[in-house]
Backbone as CSV, one residue per row, in Angstrom:
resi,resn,N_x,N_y,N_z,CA_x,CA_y,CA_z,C_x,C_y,C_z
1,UNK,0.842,-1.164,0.000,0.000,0.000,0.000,0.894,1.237,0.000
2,UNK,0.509,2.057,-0.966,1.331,3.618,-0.805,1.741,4.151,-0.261
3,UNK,0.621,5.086,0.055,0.025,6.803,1.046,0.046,6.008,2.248
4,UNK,0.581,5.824,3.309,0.074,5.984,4.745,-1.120,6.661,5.237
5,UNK,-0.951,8.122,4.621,-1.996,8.883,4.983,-3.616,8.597,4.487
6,UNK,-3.550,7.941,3.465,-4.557,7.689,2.224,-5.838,7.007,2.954
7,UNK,-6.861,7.320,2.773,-7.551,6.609,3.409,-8.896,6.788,2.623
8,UNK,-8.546,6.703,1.309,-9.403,6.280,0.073,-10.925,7.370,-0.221
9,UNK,-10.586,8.485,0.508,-11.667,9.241,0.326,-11.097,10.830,-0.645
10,UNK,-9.720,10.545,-0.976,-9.768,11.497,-2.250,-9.185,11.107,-3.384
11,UNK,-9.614,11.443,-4.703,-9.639,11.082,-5.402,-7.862,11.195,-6.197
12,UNK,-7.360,12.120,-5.970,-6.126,12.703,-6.320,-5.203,11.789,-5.747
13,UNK,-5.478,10.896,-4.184,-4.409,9.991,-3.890,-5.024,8.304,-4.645
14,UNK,-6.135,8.272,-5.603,-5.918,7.074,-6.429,-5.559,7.188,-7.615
15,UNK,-4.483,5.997,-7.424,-4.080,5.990,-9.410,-4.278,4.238,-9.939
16,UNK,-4.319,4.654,-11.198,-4.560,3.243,-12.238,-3.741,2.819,-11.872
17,UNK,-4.037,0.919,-11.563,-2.112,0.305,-11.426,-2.180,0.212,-10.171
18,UNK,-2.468,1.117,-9.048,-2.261,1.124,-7.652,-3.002,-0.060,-6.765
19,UNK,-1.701,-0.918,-5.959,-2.874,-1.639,-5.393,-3.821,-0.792,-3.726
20,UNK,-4.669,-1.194,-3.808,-5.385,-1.153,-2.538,-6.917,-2.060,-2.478
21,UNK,-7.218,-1.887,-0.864,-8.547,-2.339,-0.633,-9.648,-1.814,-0.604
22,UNK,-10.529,-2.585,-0.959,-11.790,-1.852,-1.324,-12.614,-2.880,-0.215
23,UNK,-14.440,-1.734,-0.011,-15.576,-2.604,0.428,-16.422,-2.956,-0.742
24,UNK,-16.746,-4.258,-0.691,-18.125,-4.202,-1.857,-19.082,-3.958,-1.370
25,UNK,-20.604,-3.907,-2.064,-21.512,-3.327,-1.609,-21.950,-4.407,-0.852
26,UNK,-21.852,-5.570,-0.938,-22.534,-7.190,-0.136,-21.797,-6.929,0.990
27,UNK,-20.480,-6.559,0.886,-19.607,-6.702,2.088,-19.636,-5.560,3.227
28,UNK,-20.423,-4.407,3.016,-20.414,-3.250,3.854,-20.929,-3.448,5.144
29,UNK,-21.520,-4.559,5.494,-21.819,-4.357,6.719,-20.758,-5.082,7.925
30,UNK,-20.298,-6.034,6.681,-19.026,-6.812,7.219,-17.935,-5.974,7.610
31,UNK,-18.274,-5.153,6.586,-16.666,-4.339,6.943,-16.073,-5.065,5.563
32,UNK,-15.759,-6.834,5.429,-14.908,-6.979,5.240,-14.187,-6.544,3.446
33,UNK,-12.643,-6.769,3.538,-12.182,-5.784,2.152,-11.664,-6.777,1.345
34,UNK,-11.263,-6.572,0.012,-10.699,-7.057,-1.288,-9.539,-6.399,-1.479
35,UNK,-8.744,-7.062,-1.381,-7.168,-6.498,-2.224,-7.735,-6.297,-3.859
36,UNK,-6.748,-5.747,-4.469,-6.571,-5.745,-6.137,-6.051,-4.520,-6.926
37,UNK,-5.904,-4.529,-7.951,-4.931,-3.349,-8.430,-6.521,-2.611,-8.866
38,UNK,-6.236,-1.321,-9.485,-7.268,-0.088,-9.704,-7.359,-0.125,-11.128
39,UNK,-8.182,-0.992,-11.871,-8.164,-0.183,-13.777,-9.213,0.934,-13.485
40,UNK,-9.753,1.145,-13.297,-10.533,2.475,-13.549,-11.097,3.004,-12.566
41,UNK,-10.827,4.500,-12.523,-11.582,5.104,-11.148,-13.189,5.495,-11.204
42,UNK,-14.118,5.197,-10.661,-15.605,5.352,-11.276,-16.126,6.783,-10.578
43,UNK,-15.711,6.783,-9.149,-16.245,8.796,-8.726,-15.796,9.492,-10.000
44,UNK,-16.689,10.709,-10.662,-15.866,11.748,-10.713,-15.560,12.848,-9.490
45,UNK,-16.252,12.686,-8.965,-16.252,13.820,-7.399,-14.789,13.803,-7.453
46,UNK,-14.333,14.940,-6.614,-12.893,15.265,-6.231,-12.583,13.946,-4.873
47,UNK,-13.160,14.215,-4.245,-14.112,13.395,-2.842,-15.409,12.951,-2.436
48,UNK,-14.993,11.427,-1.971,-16.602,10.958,-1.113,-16.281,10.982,0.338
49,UNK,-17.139,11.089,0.725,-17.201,10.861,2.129,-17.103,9.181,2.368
50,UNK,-18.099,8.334,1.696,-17.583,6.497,2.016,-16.314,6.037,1.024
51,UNK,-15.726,6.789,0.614,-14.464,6.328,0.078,-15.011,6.517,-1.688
52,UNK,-13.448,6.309,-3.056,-13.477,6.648,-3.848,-13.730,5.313,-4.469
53,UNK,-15.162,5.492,-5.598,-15.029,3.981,-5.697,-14.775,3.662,-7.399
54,UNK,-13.868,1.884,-7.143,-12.905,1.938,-8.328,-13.824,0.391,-8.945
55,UNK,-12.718,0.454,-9.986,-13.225,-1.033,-10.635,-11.457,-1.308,-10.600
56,UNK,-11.652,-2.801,-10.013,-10.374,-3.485,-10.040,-10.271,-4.271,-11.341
57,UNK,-8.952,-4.920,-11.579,-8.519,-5.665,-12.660,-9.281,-6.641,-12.920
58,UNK,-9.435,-7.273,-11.572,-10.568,-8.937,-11.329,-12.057,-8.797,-11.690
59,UNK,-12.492,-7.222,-11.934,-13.614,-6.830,-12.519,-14.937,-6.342,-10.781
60,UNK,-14.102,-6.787,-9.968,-14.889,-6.465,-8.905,-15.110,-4.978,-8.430
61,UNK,-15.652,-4.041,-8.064,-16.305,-2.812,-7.768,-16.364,-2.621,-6.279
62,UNK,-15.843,-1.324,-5.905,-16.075,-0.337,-4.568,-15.773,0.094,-4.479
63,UNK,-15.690,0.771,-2.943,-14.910,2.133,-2.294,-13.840,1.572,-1.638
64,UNK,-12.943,2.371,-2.356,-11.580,2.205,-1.403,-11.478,2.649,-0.044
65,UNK,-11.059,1.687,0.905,-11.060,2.210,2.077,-9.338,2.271,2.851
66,UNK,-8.485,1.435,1.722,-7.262,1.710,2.155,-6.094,1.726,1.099
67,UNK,-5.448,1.817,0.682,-4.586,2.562,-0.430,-2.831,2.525,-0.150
């Protein structure tokens, strides 16, 4: 993981290529997260408040919650 600081709620600290974890939407109450690299970032917002959410390589979808 990168940024130390990163904590997946702006958009400027995700890049394509980058790995981090994401929540899926099944998994939000779990909490629990997915590793995987970032092909495409789906916010345009600058920032979310529940994190920036990506599409990974493996084709799976969410908000990043760690980076």
């Amino acid at each position: 993981m990168e940024n130390q600081n990163c904590d997946g709620r702006n958009r400027k600290d995700i890049h394509i290529g980058q790995e981090v974890e994401i929540v899926q939407k099944r998994d939000q109450r779990s909490g629990e997260l997915t590793g995987g690299v970032v092909k495409r970032i789906l916010t345009k917002s600058p920032n979310h408040s529940h994190g920036i959410k990506v599409l990974l390589e493996t084709g799976e979808v969410g908000r990043v919650k760690k980076c």
